[in-house]
C-alpha positions as a Markdown table, in Angstrom:
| # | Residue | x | y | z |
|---|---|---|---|---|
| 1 | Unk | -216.5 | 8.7 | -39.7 |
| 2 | Unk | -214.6 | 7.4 | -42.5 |
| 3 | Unk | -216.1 | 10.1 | -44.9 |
| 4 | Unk | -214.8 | 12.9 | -43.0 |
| 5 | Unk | -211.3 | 11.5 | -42.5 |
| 6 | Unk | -211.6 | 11.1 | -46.5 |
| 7 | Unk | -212.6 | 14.9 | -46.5 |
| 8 | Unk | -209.9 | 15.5 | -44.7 |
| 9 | Unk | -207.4 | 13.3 | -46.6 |
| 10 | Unk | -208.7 | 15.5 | -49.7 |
| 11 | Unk | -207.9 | 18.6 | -47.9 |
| 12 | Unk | -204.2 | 17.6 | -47.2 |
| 13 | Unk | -203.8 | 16.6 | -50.7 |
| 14 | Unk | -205.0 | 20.2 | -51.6 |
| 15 | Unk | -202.5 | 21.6 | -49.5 |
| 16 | Unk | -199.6 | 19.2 | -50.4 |
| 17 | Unk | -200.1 | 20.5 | -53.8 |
| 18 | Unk | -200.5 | 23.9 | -53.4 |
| 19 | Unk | -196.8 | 23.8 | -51.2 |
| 20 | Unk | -195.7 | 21.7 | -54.4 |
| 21 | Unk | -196.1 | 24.8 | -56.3 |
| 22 | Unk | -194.8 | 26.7 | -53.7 |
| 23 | Unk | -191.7 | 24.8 | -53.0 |
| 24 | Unk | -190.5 | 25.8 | -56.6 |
| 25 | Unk | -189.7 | 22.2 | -57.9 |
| 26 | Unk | -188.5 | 21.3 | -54.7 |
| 27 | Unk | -185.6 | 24.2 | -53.8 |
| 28 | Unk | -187.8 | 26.2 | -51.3 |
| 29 | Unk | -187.4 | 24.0 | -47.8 |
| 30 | Unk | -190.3 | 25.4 | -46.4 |
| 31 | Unk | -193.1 | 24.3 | -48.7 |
| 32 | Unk | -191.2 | 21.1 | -49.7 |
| 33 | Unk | -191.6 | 20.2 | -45.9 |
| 34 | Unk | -195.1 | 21.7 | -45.7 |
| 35 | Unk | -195.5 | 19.7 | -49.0 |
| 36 | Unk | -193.9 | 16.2 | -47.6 |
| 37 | Unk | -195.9 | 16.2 | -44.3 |
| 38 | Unk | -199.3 | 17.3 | -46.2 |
| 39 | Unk | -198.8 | 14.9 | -48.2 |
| 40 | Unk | -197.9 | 11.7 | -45.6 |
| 41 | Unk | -201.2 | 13.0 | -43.7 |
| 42 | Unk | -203.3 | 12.2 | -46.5 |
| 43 | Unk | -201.8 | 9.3 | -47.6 |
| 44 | Unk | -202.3 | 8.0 | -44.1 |
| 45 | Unk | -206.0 | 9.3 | -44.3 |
| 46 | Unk | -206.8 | 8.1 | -47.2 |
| 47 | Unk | -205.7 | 4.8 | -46.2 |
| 48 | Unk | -208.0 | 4.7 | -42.8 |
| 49 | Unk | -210.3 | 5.9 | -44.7 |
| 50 | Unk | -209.9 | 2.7 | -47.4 |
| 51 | Unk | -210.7 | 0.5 | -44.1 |
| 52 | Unk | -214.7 | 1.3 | -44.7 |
| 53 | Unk | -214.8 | 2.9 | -47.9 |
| 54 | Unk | -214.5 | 0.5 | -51.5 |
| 55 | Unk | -210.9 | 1.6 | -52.6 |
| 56 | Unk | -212.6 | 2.7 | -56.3 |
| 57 | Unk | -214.9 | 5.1 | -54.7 |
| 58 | Unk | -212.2 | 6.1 | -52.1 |
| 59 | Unk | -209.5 | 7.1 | -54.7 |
| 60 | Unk | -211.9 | 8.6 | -56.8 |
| 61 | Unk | -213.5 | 11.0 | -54.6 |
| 62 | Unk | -210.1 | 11.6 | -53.2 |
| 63 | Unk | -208.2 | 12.6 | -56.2 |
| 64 | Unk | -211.6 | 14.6 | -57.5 |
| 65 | Unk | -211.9 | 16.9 | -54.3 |
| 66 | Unk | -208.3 | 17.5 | -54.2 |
| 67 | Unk | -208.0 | 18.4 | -58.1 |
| 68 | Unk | -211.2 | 20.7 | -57.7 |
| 69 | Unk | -210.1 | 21.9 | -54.2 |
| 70 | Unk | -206.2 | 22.8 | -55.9 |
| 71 | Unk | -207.8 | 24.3 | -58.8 |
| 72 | Unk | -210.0 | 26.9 | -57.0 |
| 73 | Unk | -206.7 | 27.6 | -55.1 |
| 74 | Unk | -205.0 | 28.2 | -58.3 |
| 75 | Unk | -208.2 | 30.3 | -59.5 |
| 76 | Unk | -208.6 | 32.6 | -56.6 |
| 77 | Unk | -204.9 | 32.9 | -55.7 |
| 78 | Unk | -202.6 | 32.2 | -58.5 |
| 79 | Unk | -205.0 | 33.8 | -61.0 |
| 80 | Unk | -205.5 | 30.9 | -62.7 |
| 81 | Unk | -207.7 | 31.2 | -66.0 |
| 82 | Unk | -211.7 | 30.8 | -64.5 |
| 83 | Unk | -212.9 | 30.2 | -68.1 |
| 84 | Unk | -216.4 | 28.8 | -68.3 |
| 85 | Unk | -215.0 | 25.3 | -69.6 |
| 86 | Unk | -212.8 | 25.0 | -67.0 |
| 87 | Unk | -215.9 | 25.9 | -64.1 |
| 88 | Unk | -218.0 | 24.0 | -65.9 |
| 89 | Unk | -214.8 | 21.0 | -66.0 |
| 90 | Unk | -214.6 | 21.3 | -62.1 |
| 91 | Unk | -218.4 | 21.0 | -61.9 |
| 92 | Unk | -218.4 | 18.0 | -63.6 |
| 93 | Unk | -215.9 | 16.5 | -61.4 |
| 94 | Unk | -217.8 | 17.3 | -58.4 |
| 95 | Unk | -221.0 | 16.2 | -59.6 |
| 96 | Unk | -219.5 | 13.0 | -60.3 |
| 97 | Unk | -218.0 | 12.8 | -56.9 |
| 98 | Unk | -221.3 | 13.6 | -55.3 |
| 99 | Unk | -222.8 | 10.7 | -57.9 |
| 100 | Unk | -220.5 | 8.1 | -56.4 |
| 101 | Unk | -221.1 | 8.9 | -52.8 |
| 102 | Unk | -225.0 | 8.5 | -53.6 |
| 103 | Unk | -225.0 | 5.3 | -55.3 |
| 104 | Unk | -223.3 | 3.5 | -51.8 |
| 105 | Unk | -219.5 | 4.3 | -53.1 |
């Protein structure tokens, strides 16, 4: 159970980053709400998730998921540059996160 609540902690960081752009630096009161709440929820996540999980493997899966989860936002909605060292950068980051989960992270 605590791996999916630290999925889901990842997703909210996603999104609380994404409304970070969106709130334009903070003037936009919409997305700085959307960003402030997302943002709460995975704190709070990530910290139920800390109960079970080793903090080092928890912060690190959670940071990596969010950063490759707000990149392919920024890819396939933003137009962010998809150049192969950046795909094969986001790979990497995943492949490390599935490395930590395997060795009992």
């Amino acid at each position: 159970m605590s791996w999916f609540v630290l999925f889901a902690a990842s997703i909210f960081e996603c999104v609380g980053a994404v409304s970070l752009k969106a709130s334009d630096g903070l003037r936009r009161p919409r997305a700085t709400i959307v960003f402030m709440l997302a943002m709460s929820a995975s704190m709070g996540l990530l910290a139920m998730a800390t109960r079970e999980i080793p903090i080092g493997s928890a912060y690190a899966i959670w940071t990596g998921l969010g950063a490759v989860g707000t990149a392919a936002w920024g890819i396939s909605r933003l137009g962010e540059s998809a150049a192969a060292p950046r795909i094969v950068s986001l790979g990497l980051i995943v492949a490390g996160v599935v490395l930590i989960r395997l060795s009992g992270g």
